[in-house]
N, C-alpha and C positions, 0 to 999 in steps of 0.2 A: 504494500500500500504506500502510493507516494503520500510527503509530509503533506502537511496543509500548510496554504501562503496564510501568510496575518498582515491584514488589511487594515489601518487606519481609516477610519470614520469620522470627519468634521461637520459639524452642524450646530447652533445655538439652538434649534427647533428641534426639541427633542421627540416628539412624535415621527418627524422625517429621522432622525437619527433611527427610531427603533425600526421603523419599516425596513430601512438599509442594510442593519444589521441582521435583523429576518431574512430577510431573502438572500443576505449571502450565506449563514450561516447553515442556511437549510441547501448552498450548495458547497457548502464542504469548504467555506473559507473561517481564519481563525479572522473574531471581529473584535478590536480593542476602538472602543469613544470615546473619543473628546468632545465638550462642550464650549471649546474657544477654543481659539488658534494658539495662544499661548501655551496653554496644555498641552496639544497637539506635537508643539515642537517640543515640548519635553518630553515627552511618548518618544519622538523620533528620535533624537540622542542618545537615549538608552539602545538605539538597537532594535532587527528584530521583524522590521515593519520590510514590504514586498512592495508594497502600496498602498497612494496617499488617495480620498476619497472626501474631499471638501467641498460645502457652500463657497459660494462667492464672495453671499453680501452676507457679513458679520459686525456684530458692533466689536469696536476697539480695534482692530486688525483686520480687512478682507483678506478674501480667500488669495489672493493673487499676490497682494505683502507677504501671507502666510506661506506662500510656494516658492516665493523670494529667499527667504530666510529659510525653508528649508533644505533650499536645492543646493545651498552654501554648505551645509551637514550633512546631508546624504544626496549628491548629485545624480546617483545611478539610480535612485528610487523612482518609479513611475508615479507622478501625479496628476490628479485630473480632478478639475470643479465641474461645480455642477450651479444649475441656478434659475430658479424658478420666478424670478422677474427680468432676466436677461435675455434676450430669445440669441444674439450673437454677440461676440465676444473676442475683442482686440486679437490679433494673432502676436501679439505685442509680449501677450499674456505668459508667464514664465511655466507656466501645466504644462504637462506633454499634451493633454485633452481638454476639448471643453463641451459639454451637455446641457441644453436645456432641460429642465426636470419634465415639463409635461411634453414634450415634443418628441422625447424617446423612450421606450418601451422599458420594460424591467430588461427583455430578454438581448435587446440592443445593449442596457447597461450591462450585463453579462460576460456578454462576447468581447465588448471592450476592453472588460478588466481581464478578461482570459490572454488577448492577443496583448495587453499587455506586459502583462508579468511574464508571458512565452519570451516577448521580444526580452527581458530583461534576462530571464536566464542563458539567451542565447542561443544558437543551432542545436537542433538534436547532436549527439555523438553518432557521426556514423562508421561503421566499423567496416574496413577497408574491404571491396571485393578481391578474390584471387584472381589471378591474371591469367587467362587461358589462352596457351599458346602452342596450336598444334604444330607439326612437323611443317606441313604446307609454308605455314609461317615463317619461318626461320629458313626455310632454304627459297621462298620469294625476297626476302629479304638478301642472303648471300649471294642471289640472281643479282638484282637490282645493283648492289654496290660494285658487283665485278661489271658490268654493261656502264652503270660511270666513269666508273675509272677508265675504260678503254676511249 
């Protein structure tokens, strides 16, 4: 059984916080919350986290100060806002991602957070094929280099 990623969860609106952490939980992600950004980054410096999964608009800190200051501590972490009075979103914006909350599906947010923690680990490992090389081969080859040379 592979390990389970552990997702960070940013939102002040705790109702959206527990929906978010429902539905990943229930697909096999570990789900640590924050209810401010400043938390959040302290969560992050510990370690630990796959990916970051924040509001936008937050009081004290938005989500895009907040992605600022994380990408400074954990640069290789995937993060992505989310935001439910924003329908689009500076490309400006320091998130690897950005989502309207009502404009995409749970199962769109899904897929997102799959390709990106894939992209984060990197290429499968692929284990080398053997090299099959019959007879034919090697004496086309011996052919070829004597017919250059002449």
């Amino acid at each position: 059984m592979r390990p389970k990623k552990t997702i960070l969860c940013v939102d002040d609106n705790e109702q959206g916080l527990a929906v978010r952490k429902f539905l990943l939980e229930t697909r096999g992600y570990r789900v640590v919350s924050a209810a401010s950004a400043h938390d959040a980054i302290e969560i992050l410096r510990v370690g630990g986290i796959d990916l970051v999964l924040g509001d936008l608009i937050m009081p004290q800190m938005d989500g895009n100060e907040m992605v600022h200051r994380m990408k400074e501590i954990a640069p290789d972490v995937p993060m992505m806002l989310l935001s439910g009075t924003v329908k689009a979103f500076d490309r400006a914006s320091h998130a690897d991602a950005f989502l309207p909350k009502g404009a995409c599906s749970p199962v769109e947010l899904l897929e997102r957070i799959r390709v990106m923690i894939a992209r984060k680990r990197g290429p499968k490992k692929v284990a080398p094929r053997p090299s099959f090389e019959s007879p034919y081969t090697a004496a086309y080859a011996a052919e070829a280099q004597s017919v250059a040379a002449s």
